[in-house]
N, C-alpha and C positions, 0 to 999 in steps of 0.2 A: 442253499444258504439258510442257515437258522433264522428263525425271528428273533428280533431282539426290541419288546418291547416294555412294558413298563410293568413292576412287577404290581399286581391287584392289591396292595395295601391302602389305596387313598377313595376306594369305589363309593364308602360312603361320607366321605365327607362335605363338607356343605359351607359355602364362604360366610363368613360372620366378622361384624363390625365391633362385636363385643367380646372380647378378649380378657380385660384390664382386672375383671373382678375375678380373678379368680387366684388359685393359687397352684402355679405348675406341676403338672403329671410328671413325673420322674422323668429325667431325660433318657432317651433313648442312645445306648453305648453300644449298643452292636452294630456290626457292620450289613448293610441290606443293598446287595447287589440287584440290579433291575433283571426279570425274567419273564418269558414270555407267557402268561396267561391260560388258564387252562379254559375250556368253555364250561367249567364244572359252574362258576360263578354267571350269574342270567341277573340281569337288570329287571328288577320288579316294578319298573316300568313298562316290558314289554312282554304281554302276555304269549307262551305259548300258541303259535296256529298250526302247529303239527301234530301236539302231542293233547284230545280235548283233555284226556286222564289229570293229565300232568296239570291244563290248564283249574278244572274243576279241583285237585288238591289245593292248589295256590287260592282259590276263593276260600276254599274252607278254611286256610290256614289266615286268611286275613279276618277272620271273625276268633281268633284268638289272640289276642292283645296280651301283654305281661299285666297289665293293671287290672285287666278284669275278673278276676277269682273272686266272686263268692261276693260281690260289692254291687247290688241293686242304684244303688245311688251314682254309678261310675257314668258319667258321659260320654262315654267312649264304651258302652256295654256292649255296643250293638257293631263291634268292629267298623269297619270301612261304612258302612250305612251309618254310623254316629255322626256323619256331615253329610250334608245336602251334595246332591250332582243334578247337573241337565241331563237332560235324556239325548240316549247316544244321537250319534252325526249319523250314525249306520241306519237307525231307525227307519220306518218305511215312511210314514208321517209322523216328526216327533211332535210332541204335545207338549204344554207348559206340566212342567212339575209339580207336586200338591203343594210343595214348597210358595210357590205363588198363586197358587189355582185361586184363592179370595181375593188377593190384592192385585195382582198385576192389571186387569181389565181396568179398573179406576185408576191407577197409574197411567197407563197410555193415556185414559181419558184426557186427566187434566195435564197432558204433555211434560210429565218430568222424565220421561224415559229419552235419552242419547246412544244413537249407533257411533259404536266404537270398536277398533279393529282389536281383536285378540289374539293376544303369543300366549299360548299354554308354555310355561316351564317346567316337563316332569315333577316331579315331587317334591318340588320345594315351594314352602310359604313363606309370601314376605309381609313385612307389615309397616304401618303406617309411620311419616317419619325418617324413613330409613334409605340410605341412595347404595345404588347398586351399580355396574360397570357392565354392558352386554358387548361381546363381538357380534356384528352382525355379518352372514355369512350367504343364508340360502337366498336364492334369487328372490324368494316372495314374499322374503320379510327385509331385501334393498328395496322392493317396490312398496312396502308398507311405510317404511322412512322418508322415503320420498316423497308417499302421498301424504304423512303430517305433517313434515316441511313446507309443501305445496298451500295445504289450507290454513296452516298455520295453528294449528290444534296441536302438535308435537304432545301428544299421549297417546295414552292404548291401555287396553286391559291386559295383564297376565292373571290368570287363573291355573292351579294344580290339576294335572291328569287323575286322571281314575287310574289306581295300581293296579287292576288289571281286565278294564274295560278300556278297551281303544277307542279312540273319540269320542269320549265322555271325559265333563269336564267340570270342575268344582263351581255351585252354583255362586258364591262369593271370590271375588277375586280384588284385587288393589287396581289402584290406576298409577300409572308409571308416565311421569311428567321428561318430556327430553330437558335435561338441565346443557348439555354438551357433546359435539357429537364431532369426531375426527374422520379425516377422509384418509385411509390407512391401505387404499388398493393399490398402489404401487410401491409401496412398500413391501405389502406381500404377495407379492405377483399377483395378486384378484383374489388370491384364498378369502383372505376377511376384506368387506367395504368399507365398512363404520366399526370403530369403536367409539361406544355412547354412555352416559353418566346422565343419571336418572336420578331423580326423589317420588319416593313413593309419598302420595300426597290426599291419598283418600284412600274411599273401597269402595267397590263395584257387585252390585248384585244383579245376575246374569239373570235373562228372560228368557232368551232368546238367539237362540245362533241362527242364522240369516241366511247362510249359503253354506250348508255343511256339505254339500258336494265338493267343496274347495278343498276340504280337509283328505279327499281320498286322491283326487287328481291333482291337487300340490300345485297350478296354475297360479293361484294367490290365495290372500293369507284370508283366516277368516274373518267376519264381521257378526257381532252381537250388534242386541239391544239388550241395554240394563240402564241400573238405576245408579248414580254416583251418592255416596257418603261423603262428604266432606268433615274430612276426621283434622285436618291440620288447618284449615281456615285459608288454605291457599290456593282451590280448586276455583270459586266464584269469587274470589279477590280482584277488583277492578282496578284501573289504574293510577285512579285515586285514593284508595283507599291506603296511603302510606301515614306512617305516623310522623307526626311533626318535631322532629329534629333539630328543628334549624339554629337552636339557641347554646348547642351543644357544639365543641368544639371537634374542627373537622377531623383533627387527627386519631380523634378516639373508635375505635375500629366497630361500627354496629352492628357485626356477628358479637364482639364482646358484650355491647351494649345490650339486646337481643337475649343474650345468656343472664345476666344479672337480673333484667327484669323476670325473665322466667323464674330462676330462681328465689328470688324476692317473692314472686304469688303464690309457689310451692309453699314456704314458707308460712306465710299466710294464711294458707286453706287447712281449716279445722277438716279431721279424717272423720268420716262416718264410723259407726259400731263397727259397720263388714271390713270397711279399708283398714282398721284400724288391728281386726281381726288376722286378717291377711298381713300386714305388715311383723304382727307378734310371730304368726308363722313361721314367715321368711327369718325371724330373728334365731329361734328355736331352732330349726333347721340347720342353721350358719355354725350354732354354738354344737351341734353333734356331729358335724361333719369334721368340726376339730377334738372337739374329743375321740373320735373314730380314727382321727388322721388318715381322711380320707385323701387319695391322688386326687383324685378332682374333686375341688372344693373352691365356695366362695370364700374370699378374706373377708374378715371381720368387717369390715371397714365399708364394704360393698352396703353393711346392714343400714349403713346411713344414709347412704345412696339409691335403697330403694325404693320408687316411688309407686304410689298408688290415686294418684290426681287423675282425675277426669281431664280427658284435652291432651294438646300438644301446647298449649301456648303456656304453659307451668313444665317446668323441668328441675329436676326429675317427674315425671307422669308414670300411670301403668303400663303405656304405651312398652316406653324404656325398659321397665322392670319383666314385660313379656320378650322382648327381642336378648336380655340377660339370661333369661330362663332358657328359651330358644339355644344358647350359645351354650350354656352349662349341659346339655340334654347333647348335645355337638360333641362336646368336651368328654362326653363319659363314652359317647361311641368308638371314639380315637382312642380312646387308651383302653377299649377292651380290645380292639383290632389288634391296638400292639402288642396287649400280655399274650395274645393268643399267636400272635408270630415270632415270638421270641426264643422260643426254643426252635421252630422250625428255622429262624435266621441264625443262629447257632450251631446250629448242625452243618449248615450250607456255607456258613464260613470253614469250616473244620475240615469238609468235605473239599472244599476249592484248595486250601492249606495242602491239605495229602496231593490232591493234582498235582497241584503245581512244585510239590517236594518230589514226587515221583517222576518229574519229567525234565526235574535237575535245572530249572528255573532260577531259583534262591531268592525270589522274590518276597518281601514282606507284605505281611496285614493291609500295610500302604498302599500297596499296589495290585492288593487282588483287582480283579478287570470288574468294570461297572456295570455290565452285562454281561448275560448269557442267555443261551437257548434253553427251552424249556428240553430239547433232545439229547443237548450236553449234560441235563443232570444223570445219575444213579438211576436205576427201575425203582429202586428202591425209596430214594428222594421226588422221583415221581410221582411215586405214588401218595408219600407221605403230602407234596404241595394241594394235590389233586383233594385228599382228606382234608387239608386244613382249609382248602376254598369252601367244600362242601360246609364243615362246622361253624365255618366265621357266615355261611348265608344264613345259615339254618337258624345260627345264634343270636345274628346279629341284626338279620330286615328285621323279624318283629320289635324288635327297640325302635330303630330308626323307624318303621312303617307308625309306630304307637306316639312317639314324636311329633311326627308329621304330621298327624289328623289331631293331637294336641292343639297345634297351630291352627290349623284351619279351624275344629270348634270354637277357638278364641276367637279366630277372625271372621265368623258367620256369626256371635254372639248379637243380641237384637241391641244392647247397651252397657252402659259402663257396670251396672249393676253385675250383670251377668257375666262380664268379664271378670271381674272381681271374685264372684262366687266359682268359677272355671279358676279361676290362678287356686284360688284357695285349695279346694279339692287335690289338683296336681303339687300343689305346694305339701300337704299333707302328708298325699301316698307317698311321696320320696321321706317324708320325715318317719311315718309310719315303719316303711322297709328300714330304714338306718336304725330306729329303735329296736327292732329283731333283731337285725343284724349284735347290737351293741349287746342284748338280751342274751342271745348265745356266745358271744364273746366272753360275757361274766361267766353262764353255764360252764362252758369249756375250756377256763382259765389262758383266753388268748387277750387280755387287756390290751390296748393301743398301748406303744410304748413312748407315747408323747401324748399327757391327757393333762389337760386344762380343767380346775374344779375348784367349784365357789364355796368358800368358808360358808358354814350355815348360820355363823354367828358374827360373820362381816361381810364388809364390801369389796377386801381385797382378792385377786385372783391368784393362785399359785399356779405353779407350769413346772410341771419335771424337765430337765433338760432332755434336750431334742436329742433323739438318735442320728446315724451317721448317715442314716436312707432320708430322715426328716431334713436336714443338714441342707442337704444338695436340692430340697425343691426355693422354689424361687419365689418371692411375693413379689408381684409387679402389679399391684395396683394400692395404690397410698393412699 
């Protein structure tokens, strides 16, 4: 029996709550039957233990980033080493990291350091602010639910893997607060226990992993010592500490309430030089992306919604404007996946067509079959899927890999200062490449055929009418 699994187009994508600002990538019109996966594609999560050759290429290849040519200044110069790790669980005795080597002794001292159980999540970073949905499945992370239920601590640290050191683990991680937690095992015969709804509600700066023998024998989950951030003001929040309400009528809904005021102190707060520098950025940026008519782009509109405030208790904050970026950096992996499958899902519709005309079927487009085996294709189409997994890894980890530790520098930064000057930089280099980009466009008479330009002697904007490709994308965010 053939496999019939799902075909490798969604490997790198990554769930995001920020969608809204942006303005849709060309719909996707072809047809993409599911196919069983070649093993050409390897999760850069999990290093080689068979092949060291192969494993030592993969290191080298992660100290080449697309950002880093020839830019001294790039925070990310120094590939995968550009963010702090603990020292592996493998280790014979691991040692604190130079990362804390001065500070952490006087930390324990005056007891701000909390043991807290840690879920590493492959290579995703999350950030402050932000809730997230987990299935929970393995036996010793239902005994890790169990045991915050129990104390009543209902949090934990997730912290990022190391792309290709096993059991090593990003020295900065969030804390993930249990907001709601469903008991879903007889529903799916025991496969999953809990599905759980979290708010990420600080950040965690790791010390120390406590029983890294746990991580190779899988018995139970691990346990650190680190230091909690309190990034949203809701981590050391006592029970008292609610704001007084009482005068205000009961029907008016205090998540609404809640938003107004944030928005009202956004408002308020005069922007530093830097923030205010960073905001022009992100402005410049927005306006070349439509002059470019770029597939992924923010809407205009996003420009006034982006924020650069210190805190969570002001909204819009920078917090927001990183988890947008985040999403936009998401947004542009998907749509180089799909330009790059599109001719091979074109072929593979054409090729099932002749099938199924040759075997006197007469079935339409409608009804080509949802799947197939990767045995049922051509040697030929074979070989061509086999190629295109190889070019979309080869093309596509260092984007997502350079992404990834984008997030993590932001979320190891010492303060808002330094978050600000990291947005900036990154905000930059994408503006920088799109100026090239536009720069060889003029060279090589390929103009955007929908460009937006400012009268040099007004205020008004003209706009050529939109082509029939421009037409079909969508603005969903007002």
């Amino acid at each position: 029996m053939n496999r019939k699994i799902a075909l490798p187009v969604s490997f790198l994508l990554c769930s995001s709550s920020i969608a809204s600002a942006f303005v849709d990538p060309l719909p996707t019109t072809f047809y993409s039957p599911r196919l069983a996966p070649s093993s050409a594609i390897a999760s850069w999560r999990q290093p080689s233990k068979s092949s060291p050759s192969l494993s030592s290429r993969r290191r080298n290849n992660l100290h080449q980033l697309h950002m880093t040519d020839d830019d001294e200044n790039n925070p990310l110069s120094r590939g995968v080493d550009s963010v702090t790790w603990l020292p592996s669980v493998y280790d014979a005795s691991p040692s604190r990291s130079v990362f804390d080597a001065a500070t952490t002794a006087s930390i324990e001292e005056e007891g701000v350091t909390e043991t807290l159980p840690l879920f590493p999540l492959g290579g995703i970073v999350y950030t402050p602010n932000s809730e997230h949905i987990l299935n929970i499945f393995e036996p010793r992370y239902r005994q890790m639910y169990n045991d915050i239920l129990m104390n009543g601590s209902k949090r934990f640290v997730v912290a990022m893997c190391h792309p290709s050191e096993e059991g090593r683990f990003a020295q900065v991680g969030v804390l993930f607060s249990l907001e709601e937690l469903k008991e879903v095992s007889e529903m799916t015969a025991d496969r999953v226990k809990y599905i759980c709804n979290h708010r990420v509600t600080g950040r965690v700066r790791l010390h120390k992993v406590l029983n890294p023998e746990a991580w190779q024998n899988r018995d139970t989950y691990l346990k650190v010592k680190g230091t909690i951030i309190d990034d949203t003001g809701e981590v050391f929040k006592s029970d008292n500490d609610t704001d007084d309400d009482s005068s205000i009528d009961e029907n008016i809904s205090k998540t609404f309430l809640s938003a107004v005021k944030k928005a009202v102190a956004a408002d308020a707060i005069e922007k530093t030089p830097e923030e205010s520098s960073l905001a022009q950025s992100f402005s410049d940026l927005v306006e070349l992306q439509h002059d470019l008519s770029e597939d992924v782009r923010f809407t205009r509109a996003s420009v006034q919604s982006f924020g650069v405030a210190e805190g969570t208790d002001v909204d819009p904050n920078l917090w927001t404007s990183i988890r947008l970026w985040q999403s936009y950096a998401e947004q542009r992996l998907v749509a180089g996946q799909n330009e790059m499958q599109k001719e091979f899902q074109e072929r593979l519709v054409e090729y099932l067509k002749k099938d199924l005309g040759d075997k006197g079927d007469g079935k339409g487009e409608e009804e080509l079959p949802s799947a197939i085996g990767f045995q049922d294709l051509s040697p030929e189409l074979q070989a061509e899927l086999i190629d295109l997994q190889k070019r979309m890894t080869a093309e596509l980890k260092p984007l997502m890999l350079e992404q990834t530790l984008s997030m993590q520098k932001i979320l190891e930064a010492a303060d808002h200062e330094e978050r600000v000057a990291l947005m900036q930089y990154f905000v930059d280099a994408e503006r920088k490449r799109l100026q090239a980009k536009k720069t060889l466009k003029g060279m090589f008479g390929g103009a955007p055929s929908a460009v937006t330009s400012r009268e040099s002697d007004g205020d008004d904007e003209t706009t050529t009418a939109p082509s029939e490709e421009e037409t079909n994308k969508s603005q969903i965010f007002a």
